[in-house]
C-alpha positions in Angstrom: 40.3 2.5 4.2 36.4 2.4 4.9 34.2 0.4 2.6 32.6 3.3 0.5 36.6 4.6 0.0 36.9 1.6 -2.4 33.5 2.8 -4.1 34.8 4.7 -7.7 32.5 6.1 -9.9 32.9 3.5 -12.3 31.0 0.9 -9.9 28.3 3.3 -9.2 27.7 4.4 -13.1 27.4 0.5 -13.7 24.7 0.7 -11.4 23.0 3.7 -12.8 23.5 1.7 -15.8 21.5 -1.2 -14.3 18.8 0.8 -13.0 18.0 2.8 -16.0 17.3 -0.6 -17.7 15.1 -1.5 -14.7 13.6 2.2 -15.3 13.3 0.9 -18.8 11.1 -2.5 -18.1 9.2 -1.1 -15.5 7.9 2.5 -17.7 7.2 -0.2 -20.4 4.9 -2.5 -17.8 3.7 1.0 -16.3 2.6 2.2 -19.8 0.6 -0.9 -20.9 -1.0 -1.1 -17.0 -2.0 2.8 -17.2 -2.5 3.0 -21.3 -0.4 6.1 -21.2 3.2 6.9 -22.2 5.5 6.7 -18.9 8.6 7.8 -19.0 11.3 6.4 -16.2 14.6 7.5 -15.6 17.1 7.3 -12.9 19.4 10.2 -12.4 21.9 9.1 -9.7 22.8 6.0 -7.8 24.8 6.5 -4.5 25.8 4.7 -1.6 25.0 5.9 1.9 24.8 4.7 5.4 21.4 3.7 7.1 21.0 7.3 8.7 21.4 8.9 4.9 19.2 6.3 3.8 16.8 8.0 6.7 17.5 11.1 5.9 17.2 10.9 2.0 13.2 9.6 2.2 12.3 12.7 4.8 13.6 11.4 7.7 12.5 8.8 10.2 9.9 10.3 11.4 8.1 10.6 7.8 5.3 8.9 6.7 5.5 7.0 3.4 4.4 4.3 1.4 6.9 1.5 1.2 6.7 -2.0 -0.3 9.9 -4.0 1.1 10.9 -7.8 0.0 13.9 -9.8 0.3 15.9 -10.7 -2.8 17.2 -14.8 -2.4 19.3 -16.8 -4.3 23.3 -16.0 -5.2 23.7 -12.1 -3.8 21.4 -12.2 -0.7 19.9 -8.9 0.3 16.8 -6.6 1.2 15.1 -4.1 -1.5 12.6 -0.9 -0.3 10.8 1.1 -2.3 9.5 3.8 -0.9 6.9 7.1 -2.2 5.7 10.3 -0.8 1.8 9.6 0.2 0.8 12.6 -1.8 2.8 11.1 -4.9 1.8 7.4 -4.2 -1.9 8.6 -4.1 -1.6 10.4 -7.2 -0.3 7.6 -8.8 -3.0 4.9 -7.3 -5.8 7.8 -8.9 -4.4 7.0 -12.1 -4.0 3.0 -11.7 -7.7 2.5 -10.3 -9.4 5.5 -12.2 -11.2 7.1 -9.0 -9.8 10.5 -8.2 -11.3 10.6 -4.7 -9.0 7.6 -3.3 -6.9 8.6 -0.6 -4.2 6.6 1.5 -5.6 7.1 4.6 -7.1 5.3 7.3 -9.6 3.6 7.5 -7.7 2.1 4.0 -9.3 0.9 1.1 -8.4 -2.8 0.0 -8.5 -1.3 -3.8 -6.1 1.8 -3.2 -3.5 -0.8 -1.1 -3.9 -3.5 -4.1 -2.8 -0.9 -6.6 -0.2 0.2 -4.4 1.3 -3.5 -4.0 1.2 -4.0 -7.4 2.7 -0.7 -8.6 5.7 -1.9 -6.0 5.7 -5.4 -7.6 5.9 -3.8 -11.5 9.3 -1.6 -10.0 11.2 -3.9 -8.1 10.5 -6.9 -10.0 12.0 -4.6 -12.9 15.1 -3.7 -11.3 15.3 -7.2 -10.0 15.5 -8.1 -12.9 17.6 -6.4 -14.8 20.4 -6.7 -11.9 19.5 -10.1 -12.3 20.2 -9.9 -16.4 23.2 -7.7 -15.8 25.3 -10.2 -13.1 24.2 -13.5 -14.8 23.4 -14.2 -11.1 20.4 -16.0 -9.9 18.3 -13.2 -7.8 14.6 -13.5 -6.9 11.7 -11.6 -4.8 10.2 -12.7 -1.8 6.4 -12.0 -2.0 6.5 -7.8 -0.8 5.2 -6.6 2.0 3.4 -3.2 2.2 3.5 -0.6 4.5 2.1 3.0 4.9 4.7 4.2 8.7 7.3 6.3 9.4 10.5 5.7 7.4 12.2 4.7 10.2 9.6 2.2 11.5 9.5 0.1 7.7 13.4 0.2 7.4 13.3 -1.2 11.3 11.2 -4.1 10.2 13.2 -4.6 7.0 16.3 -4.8 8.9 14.8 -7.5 11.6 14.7 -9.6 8.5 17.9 -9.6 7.8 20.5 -12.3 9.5 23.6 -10.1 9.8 22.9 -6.1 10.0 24.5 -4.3 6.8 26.1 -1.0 7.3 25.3 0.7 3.9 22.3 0.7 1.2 22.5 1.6 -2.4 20.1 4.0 -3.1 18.5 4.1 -6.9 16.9 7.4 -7.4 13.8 7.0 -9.5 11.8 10.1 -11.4 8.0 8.8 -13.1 6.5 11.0 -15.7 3.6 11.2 -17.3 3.3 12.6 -20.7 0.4 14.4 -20.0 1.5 16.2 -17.0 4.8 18.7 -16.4 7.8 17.7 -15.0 7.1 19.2 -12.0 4.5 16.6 -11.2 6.9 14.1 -11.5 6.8 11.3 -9.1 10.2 10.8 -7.2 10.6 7.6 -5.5 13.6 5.6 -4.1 15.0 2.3 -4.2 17.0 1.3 -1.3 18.8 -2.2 -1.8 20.2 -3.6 0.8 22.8 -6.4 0.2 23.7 -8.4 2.8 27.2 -7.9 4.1 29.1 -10.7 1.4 26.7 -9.7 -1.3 28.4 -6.3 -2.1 31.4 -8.5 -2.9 29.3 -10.6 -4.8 27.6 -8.2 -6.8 30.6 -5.9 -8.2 32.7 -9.0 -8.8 29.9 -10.3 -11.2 30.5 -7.0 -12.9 34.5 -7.6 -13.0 34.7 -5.1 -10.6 37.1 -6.7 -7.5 36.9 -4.4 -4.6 40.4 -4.9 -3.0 40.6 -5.6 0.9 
């Protein structure tokens, strides 16, 4: 039986469970940072392999803005977020107040500062609230920032890690504003990346034991 066999949907709606709480924490930061009502919500959580992973933020070959960091402590592991430039510009617009900032070269220091910190505010929040959740002791490295190719930022997230994992959990994220229609909604991902005995770790914190 391969790995994501033993996956049920009980373990993957305690996740969703998890990351609508990190949704929670980080709309709440959002709202206070932007003085507007943000509304966060995560409609799926699923496991895939690293070519889904790919696959799921355009492909390798797309360009994004991705903030990656390594998680420490008792379930070691990796974390990506990762935004569509045209929805991480729309969202740095709002955070600085200039409607003319663009992510492109040659970047400005102000647009990549918002960015880092709008990357910060969401995975510190679901961080956090896997952290709350497991009662185990999980903390950020400082995050790095990147505007590549998919491919290219998972590459360099991977080089980080000791032992190559073969799966990600992915945490689907949708932003809204109140002012503006759902179709403007921002749709990010969270890719975390648990190292190989963290998976283990993690659902057994849960009371979930994923047999051999």
């Amino acid at each position: 039986m391969g790995f994501t066999d033993k996956i049920t949907s009980l373990h993957l709606d305690i996740l969703r469970e998890i990351g609508n709480i990190g949704a929670g924490n980080a709309a709440t930061a959002l709202s206070k940072l932007l003085n507007k009502k943000i509304d966060m919500k995560v409609p799926n959580v699923e496991i895939v392999s690293f070519d889904e992973m790919m696959d799921m933020a355009g492909g390798s070959d797309n360009i994004v803005a991705g903030v990656f960091l390594r998680i420490e402590g008792d379930a070691p592991g990796s974390m990506f977020f990762m935004l569509p430039i045209e929805q991480a510009t729309n969202f740095i617009r709002d955070m600085i107040g200039d409607e003319t900032a663009q992510l492109s070269e040659p970047y400005d220091e102000l647009s990549l500062s918002a960015l880092q910190e709008l990357g910060n505010i969401l995975s510190g929040s679901y961080l956090s609230a896997l952290s709350d959740f497991t009662n185990l002791s999980l903390y950020p490295s400082v995050p790095a920032l990147a505007i590549d190719m998919v491919g290219a930022i998972v590459s360099y997230g991977l080089i980080e890690l000791s032992q190559v994992s073969d799966y990600a959990i992915v945490i689907n994220t949708a932003l809204n504003e109140d002012d503006k229609s759902l179709s403007e909604t921002v749709k990010g991902h969270f890719f975390l990346l648990p190292d190989p005995d963290s998976f283990h770790t993690l659902f057994e914190s849960l009371g979930v034991k994923l047999d051999d």
